[in-house]
N, C-alpha and C positions, 0 to 999 in steps of 0.2 A: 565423272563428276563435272563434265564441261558446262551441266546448265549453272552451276556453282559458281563458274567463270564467267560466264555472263551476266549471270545475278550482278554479279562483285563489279562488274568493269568499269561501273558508274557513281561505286562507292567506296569510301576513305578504309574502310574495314573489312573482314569478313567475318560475320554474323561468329557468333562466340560458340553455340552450342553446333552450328555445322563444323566448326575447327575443331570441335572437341569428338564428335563421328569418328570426322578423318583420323582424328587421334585411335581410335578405337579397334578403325579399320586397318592401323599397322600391328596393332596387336593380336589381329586376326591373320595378319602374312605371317607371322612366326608360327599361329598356329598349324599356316596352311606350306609351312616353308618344308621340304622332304628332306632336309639337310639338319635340321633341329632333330635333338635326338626324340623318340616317341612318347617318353614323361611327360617331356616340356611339351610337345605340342600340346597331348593332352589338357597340363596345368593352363597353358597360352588360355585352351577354348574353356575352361574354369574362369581364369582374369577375364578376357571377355567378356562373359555372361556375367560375370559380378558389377563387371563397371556398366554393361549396360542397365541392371538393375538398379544402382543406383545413379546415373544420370536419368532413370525414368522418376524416379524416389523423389528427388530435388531440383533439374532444371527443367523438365519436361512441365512438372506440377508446379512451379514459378510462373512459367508462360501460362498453364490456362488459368491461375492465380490473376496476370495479368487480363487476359482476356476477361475475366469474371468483373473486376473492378474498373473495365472500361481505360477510354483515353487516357487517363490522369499516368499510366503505369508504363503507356505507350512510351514517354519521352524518354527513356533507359535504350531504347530500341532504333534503329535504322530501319529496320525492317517492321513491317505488320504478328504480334506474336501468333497472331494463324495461317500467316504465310509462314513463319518459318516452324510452326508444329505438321504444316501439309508436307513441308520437303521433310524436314525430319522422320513423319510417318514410311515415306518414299524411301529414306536411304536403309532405314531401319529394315524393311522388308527385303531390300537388295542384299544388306548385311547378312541376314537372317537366312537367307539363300546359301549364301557362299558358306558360313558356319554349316549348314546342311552339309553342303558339297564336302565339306573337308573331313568334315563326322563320318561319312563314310567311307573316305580315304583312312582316315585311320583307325575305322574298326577293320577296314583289309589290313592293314601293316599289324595291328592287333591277332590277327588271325593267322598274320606268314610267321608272328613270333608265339603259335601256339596260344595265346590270350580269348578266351573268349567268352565273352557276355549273353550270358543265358538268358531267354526269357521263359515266362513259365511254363511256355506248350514245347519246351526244346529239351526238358528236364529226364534225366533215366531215372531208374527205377528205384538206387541208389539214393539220388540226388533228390526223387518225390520225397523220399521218408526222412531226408535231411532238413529240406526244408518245411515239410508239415512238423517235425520237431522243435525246427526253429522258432516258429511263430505261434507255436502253443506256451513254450517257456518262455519268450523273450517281447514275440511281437503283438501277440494279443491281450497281454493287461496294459498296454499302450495304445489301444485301440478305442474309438468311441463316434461307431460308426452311424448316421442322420437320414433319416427315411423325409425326402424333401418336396416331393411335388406336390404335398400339400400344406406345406408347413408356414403359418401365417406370419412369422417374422424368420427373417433369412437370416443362419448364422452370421456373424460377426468375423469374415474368412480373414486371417492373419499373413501378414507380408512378409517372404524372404520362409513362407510356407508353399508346401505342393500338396495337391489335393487329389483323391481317385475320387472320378465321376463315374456311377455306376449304373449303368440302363439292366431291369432284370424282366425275362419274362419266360411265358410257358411256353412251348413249342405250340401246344395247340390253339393259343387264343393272345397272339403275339399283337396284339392293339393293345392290350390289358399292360402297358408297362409303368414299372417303377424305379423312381431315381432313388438314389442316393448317394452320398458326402463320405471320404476318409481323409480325416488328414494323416500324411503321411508321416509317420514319428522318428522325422530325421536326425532332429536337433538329440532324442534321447537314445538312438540307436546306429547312428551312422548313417551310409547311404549304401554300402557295399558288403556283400555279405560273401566270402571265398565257399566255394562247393568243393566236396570233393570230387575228385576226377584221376584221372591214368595219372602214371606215371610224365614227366616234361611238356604236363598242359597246365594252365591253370584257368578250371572254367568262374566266372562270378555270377551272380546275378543281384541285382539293384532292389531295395528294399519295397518298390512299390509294386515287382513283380512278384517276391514273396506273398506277397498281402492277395495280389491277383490271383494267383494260384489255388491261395486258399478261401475266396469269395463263396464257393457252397456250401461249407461250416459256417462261413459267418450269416448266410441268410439264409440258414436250411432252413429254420421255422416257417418261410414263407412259401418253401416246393416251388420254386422256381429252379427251370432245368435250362435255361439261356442265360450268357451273361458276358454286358460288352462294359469295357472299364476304359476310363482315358484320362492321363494325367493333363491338371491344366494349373495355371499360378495366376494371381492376383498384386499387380503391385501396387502400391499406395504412396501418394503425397508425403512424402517423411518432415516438410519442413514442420517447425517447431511454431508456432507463434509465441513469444515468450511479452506476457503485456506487462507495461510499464508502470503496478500495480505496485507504489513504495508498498503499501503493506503488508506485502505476501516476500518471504522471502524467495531467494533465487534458485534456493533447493525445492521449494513448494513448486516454482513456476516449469520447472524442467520436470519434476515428478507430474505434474500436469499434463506437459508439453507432451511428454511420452507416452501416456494414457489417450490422448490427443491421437498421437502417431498412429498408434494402432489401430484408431477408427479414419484415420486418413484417407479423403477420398481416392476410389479407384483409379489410375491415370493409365493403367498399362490390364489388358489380359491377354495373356498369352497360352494357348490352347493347342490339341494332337490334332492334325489339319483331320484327321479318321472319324474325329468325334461324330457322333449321333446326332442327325441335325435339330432332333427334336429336343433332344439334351441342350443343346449347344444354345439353339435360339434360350431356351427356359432361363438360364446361367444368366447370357446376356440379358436377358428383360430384370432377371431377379436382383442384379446387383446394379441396374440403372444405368446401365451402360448404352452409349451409341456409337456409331461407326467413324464418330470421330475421337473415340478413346483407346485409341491404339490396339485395337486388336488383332494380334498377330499368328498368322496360323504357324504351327510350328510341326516338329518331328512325333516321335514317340515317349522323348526324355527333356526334363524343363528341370530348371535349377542345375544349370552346369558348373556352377560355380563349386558345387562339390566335387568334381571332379580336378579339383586344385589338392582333392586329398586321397585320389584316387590312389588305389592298394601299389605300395612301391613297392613289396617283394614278389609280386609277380614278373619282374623284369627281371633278367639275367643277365643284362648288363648293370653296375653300379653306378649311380652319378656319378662324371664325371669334373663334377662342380668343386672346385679347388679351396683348400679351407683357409681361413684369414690366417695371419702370420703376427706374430708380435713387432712392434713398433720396436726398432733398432734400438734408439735411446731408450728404451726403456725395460730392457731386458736383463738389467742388471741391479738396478737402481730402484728406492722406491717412486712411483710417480709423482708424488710431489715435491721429495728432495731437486726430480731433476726441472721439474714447473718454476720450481725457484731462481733457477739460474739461464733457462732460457724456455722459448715456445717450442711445441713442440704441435704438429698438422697429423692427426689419424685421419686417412683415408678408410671408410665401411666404403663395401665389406672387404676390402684387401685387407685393411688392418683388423688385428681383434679389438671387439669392442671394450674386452675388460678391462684396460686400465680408467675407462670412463665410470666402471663402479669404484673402481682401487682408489682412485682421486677420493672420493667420497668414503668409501670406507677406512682406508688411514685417518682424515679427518676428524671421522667419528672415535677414533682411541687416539688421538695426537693429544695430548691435556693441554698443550697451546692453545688450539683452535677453539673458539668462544662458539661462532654461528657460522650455519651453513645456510645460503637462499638457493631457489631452486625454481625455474619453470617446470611445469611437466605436461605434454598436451595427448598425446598415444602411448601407453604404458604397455609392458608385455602383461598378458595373464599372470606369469608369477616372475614379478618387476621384483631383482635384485638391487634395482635403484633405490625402492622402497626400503626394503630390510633394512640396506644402508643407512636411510635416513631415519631412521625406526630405532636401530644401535645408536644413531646420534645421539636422539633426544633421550636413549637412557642411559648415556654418558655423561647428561649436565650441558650437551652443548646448544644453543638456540636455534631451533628449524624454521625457516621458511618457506612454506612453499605455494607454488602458484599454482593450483588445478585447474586447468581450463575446463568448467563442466559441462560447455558448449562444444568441445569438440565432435563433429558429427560422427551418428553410432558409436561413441565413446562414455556419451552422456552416464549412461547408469552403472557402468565400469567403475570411470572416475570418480561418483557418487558412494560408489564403496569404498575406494582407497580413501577419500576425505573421514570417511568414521572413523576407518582405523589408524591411518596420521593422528585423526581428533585424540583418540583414545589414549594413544602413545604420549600425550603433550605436545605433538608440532602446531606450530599458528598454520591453518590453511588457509590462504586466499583463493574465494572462486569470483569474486565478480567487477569489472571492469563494465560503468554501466555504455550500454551498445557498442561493447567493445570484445574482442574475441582477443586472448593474449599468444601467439600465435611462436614467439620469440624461443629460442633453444638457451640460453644462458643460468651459468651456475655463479656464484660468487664465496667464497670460503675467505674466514674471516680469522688470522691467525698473531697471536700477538708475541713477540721476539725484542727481550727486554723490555725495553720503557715504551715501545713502537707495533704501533699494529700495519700488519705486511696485508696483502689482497691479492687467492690466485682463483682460477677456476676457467670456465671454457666460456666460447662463442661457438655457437654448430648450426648446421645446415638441417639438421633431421631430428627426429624423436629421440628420446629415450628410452629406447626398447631394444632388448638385446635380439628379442626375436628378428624383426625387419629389420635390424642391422646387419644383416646375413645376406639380405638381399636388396636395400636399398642402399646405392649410390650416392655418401651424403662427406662431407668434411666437418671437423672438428679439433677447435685451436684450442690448446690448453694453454694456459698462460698467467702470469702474473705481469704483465708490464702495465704499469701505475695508469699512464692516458687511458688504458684499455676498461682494466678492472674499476678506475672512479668512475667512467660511466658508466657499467651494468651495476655500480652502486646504487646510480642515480637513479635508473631503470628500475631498481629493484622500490625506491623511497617514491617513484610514482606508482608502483604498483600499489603498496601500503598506503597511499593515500592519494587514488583516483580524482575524486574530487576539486583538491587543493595543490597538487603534486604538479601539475603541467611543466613549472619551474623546472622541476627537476629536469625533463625530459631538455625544456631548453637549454640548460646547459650544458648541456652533453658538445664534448669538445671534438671528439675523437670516433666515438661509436654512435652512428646516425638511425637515429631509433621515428620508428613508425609509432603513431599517426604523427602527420602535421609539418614534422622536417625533411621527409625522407624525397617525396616530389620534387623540392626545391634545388635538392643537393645532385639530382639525378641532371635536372635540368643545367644547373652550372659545369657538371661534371660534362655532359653532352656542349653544349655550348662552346667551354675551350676547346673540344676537337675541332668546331666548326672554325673558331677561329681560326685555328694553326692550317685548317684546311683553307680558308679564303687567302691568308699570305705563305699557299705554297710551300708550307712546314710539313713536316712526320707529323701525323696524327692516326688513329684507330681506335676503333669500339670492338671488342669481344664478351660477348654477353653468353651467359650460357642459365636456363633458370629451367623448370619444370613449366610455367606459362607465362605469355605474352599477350595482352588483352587490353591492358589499357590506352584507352584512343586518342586520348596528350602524350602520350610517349612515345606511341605510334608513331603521329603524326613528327613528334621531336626527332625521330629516326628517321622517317623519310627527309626532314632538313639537313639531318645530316650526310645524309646518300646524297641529295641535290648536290649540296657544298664538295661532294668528294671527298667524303670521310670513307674508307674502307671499314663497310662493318659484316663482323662473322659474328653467327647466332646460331646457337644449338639450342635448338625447344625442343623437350619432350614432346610435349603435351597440346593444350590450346596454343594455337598461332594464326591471330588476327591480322597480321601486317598481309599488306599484298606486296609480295617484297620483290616483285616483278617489275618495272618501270622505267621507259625510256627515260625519264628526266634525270634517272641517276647519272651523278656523274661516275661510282661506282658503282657495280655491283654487287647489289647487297646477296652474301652466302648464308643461305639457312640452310640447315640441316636437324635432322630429330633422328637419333638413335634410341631404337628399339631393341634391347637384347635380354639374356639371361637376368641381370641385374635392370633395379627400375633405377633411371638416373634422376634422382629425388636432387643431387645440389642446385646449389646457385653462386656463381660465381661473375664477377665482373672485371674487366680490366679495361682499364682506358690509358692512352700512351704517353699523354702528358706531355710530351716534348722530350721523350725518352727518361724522363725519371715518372714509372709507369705506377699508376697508382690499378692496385687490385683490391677487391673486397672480396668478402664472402657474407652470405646475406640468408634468413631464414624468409623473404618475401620476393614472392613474383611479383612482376610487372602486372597486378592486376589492381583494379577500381579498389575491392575488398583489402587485400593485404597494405595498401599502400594507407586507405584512408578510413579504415575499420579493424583494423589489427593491430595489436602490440608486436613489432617487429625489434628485429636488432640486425644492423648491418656492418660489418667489421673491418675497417684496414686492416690488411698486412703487411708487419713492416720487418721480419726478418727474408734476410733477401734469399737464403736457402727456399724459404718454404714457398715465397713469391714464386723464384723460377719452377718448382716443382710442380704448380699450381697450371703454371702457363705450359709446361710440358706435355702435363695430361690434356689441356685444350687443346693442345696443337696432335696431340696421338687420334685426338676425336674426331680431331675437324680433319684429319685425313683417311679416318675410314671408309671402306670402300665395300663394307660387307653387312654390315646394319646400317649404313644410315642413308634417308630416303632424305628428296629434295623437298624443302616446303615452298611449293611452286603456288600461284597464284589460281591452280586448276583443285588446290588437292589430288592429285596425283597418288602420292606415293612412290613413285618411282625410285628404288634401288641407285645408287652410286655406284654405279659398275664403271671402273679405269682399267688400263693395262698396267698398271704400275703391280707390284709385288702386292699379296689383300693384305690388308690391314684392318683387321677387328677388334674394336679399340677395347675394351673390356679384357679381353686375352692379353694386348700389348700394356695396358697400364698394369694389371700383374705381374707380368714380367719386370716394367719399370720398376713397380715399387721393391720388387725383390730383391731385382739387381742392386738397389740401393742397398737393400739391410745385408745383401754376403760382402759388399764393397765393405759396407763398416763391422761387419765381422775381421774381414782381412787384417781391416789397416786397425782397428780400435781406434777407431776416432770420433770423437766427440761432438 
């Protein structure tokens, strides 16, 4: 990526969607690492393929958005946005290579563990009359196959859909051909269908070669005795336009917006580089495509993202993925008797998620408790969080909750949970106007004699028990008074948008996005710089999922100038060029990539040794800081502080997942002589060690 480096060497930034690439491209080293067990890699080239689909879905179709409406869109940008969709086309086909490269490394390691993926000319005799079964019972009343080469308006092809393109013709008069359309019926069938086979094999075959196999039933009527198939996908523009239309409400606007989506124009087609050129040209002319809309030649299989559900009992090895553990304090005790008396810090996915439902569901039978408030922005499919709140309100006790029904691809999820909260009697809030509520905060409202008490949490991550399993997030339970009156506050701007602002500014303690949260960052950076100009302790360690914003940036590089020591763990996008002689220190970045996605955010700044740490539901981006409803959290019990800073310090010394965020995009591995340290292994162990220490001693 060194033209990336010289792009950049004359600019304050590096362009936001090539940081996000590189991001993509470490999650392509896990897939390509022979040291990952062969699930995981698998799942990796699944993530991969999904996130690259949807960065083509929303920032790909933003740039030619801008490009569409001219200069006015330009000044968001450093860069020209067709300068940066030509390298992006460039790294994208580079990417798209090495995903090749590694696909077939591990259909070999596939192959030495006996696994193997059928196609339909590979099939015995057995396995024909299995799958001609299959697709008679299961796959062909899901079928509704499109005779197209002369068809005067072109289906309507659906994104996050794969399609068999189908050339047929007669041996004898092979000029005479005809196309046609399947979509492949993934969504209602799976993608992977198990064959039988001997005894310690397990052969599969993929649902679009069933369909393949069976192509002369399905076009007997037309006697054709040639037949060439190729799977290709289509992605589309996903942004929403939601217009500022007071009349229509914001459920009308997003049922819109979606209907919208699905005619969203083309930004991405991605095709089997084998296709039939004359097929192939027809595609492209028919869906208005040019070779400036990313068209990418690709392998024999597209939509890999299903392969994140690819059959896990054909492995004979079991994950070895280690299961969450109960929170020490909490193993005894109900979760909110012990909320009462002091905080209490779950680490997902070390810790189990469930006393985050148990908070809420005691609540819901406590006859104290009056009202429960609630953000909610990524819900599991069958969200226990809900039930909870659902037993609340037929308790008698007041629900609040905030569904954000802008959450992207969450949109018509969270549209159903809003009916049935509606149904149950909760007040739903969905609309914060050009506002995304983005915030993780619960508040529980409980009254104890003549005095009403206030506990509930601050967190880093969703509500979903599901990706609690695998995202890397923090969550503070607590009742301490400065804490909980501001997610009051938070909660009485959310109820009243409008007129509410107050609220938000009085927030004493918890520094809630939009409009404060920049200022606070700035102060907070600033004293380091001081303590660093008169030669005091000072430090920043920042650890967040992205880094983008280019005042904060630039606020970081002053502080590097001044000889501030700062350590930064970014997952994800990282703009900073954090390369530079005029530091006076050098600044350490690093991004760990591993089993778990490290979804927190965490801050600590040194203060002059009384160290102030937060934890924070917003990146360092443009969006979160000044389009989001955010909540940022002191910590002020000193146990959970240093625990906090432990785990930073287990990360910032790994030497096995984490790659340098170098001023080249690189990627380069942290290889030391020291003992390895894989920080995700060692904070398991940390946190456990904790809970048999207080098993031993029983201490409180």
């Amino acid at each position: 990526m060194d033209t990336i480096a010289m792009a950049s060497a004359k600019k304050r930034t590096i362009a936001r969607d090539i940081s996000w690439l590189s991001f993509n491209a470490r999650v392509l080293q896990e897939a390509g690492d022979p040291t990952v067990p062969l699930r995981e890699r698998i799942r990796f080239l699944g993530i991969f393929s999904n996130n690259m689909d949807e960065f083509f879905r929303v920032r790909v179709a933003t740039l030619k958005r801008m490009i569409k409406f001219g200069s006015k869109a330009n000044m968001h940008l450093e860069d020209d946005p067709q300068q940066i969709l030509d390298e992006i086309q460039m790294l994208v086909l580079n990417q798209q290579g090495e995903f090749n490269r590694i696909w077939e490394d591990v259909q070999r390691k596939l192959n030495e563990q006996k696994i193997f993926l059928k196609t339909e000319k590979e099939l015995t005799h057995d396995q024909q009359e299995f799958v001609r079964n299959y697709y008679e019972e299961e796959v062909s009343p899901n079928l509704i196959p499109l005779m197209i080469e002369n068809i005067p308006v072109f289906p309507n092809l659906r994104d996050k859909s794969i399609y068999l393109a189908v050339v047929m013709w007669k041996k004898e008069s092979a000029l005479k051909k005809k196309y046609a359309l399947i979509e492949i019926p993934s969504r209602v069938l799976g993608r992977f269908l198990l064959l039988p086979s001997k005894p310690e094999e397990h052969h599969i075959i993929l649902l679009e070669d069933v369909i393949r196999f069976n192509l002369p039933d399905i076009f007997s009527y037309f006697g054709y005795d040639q037949y060439q198939s190729h799977i290709f996908k289509v992605t589309r523009d996903a942004e929403m336009d939601i217009e500022n239309d007071v009349s229509t409400t914001i459920m009308q606007k997003i049922e819109k917006g979606l209907k919208n989506r699905r005619k969203g124009k083309p930004v991405r087609f991605v095709y089997d580089r084998e296709m039939d050129a004359g097929l192939l040209e027809y595609l492209i002319r028919r869906l208005n495509l040019t070779k400036r809309d990313n068209l990418i030649p690709g392998g024999r299989i597209h939509n890999f993202r299903h392969f994140m559900d690819f059959p896990d009992q054909v492995f004979k090895e079991k994950t070895k993925r280690k299961k969450p553990f109960d929170h020490p304090l909490l193993t005894e005790h109900r979760v909110s008797d012990v909320v009462m008396e002091r905080d209490v810090m779950l680490h997902f996915p070390y810790h189990s998620f469930t006393p985050l439902i148990d908070i809420i569901r005691e609540a819901a039978f406590d006859p104290d408790v009056t009202s429960i408030k609630i953000t909610c922005y990524r819900l599991a499919q069958q969200s226990r969080i809900i039930n909870a709140l659902i037993n609340a309100v037929r308790n008698g006790k007041e629900v609040v909750v905030m569904l954000e029904l802008r959450a992207r691809f969450e949109e018509e999820a969270n549209m159903e949970w809003k009916e049935r909260l509606e149904e149950e009697g909760a007040k739903v809030l969905v609309e914060i106007p050009n506002m995304k509520v983005h915030s993780k905060i619960c508040l529980i409202r409980k009254k104890v004699k003549d005095s009403f008490i206030q506990y509930g949490f601050v967190s880093t991550g969703n509500l979903n028990e599901k990706t609690s399993k695998v995202y890397a997030d923090h969550c503070l339970l607590t009742s301490n008074p400065k804490i909980m009156h501001d997610v009051s506050r938070i909660f009485s701007y959310l109820e009243h948008p409008k007129t509410g602002i107050n609220f938000l500014r009085e927030c004493k303690t918890v520094v809630p996005s939009p409009h404060f949260i920049r200022r606070e960052i700035n102060l907070l950076i600033d004293e380091e710089i001081k303590n660093a100009t008169r030669r005091k302790p000072c430090g920043i360690t920042l650890k967040m999922n992205s880094l983008s914003d280019e005042q904060l940036i630039l606020k970081l590089n002053e502080a590097a100038r001044a000889g501030v020591p700062i350590r930064l763990i970014i997952r994800g996008i990282f703009c900073m060029l954090s390369q530079n002689k005029k530091f006076k220190q050098p600044v350490r970045a690093i991004s760990i990539v591993d089993e778990y996605l490290e979804h927190a955010r965490v801050w600590v700044f040194h203060n002059r040794g009384k160290e102030k740490v937060y934890i924070s539901s917003a990146d360092w981006m443009l969006r979160n800081l000044e389009h989001r409803v955010e909540a940022t959290c002191p910590i002020f019990d000193e146990e959970i502080k240093q625990e906090l800073k432990d785990m930073l310090n287990i990360q910032l010394q790994d030497n096995v997942k984490a790659r340098w965020l170098d001023n080249q995009l690189n990627n380069e591995y942290i290889r030391t002589t020291r003992k390895k340290v894989r920080s995700q292994v060692e904070t398991y162990n940390y946190l456990y060690k904790k809970t048999l220490t207080h098993r031993e001693t029983g201490s409180h």
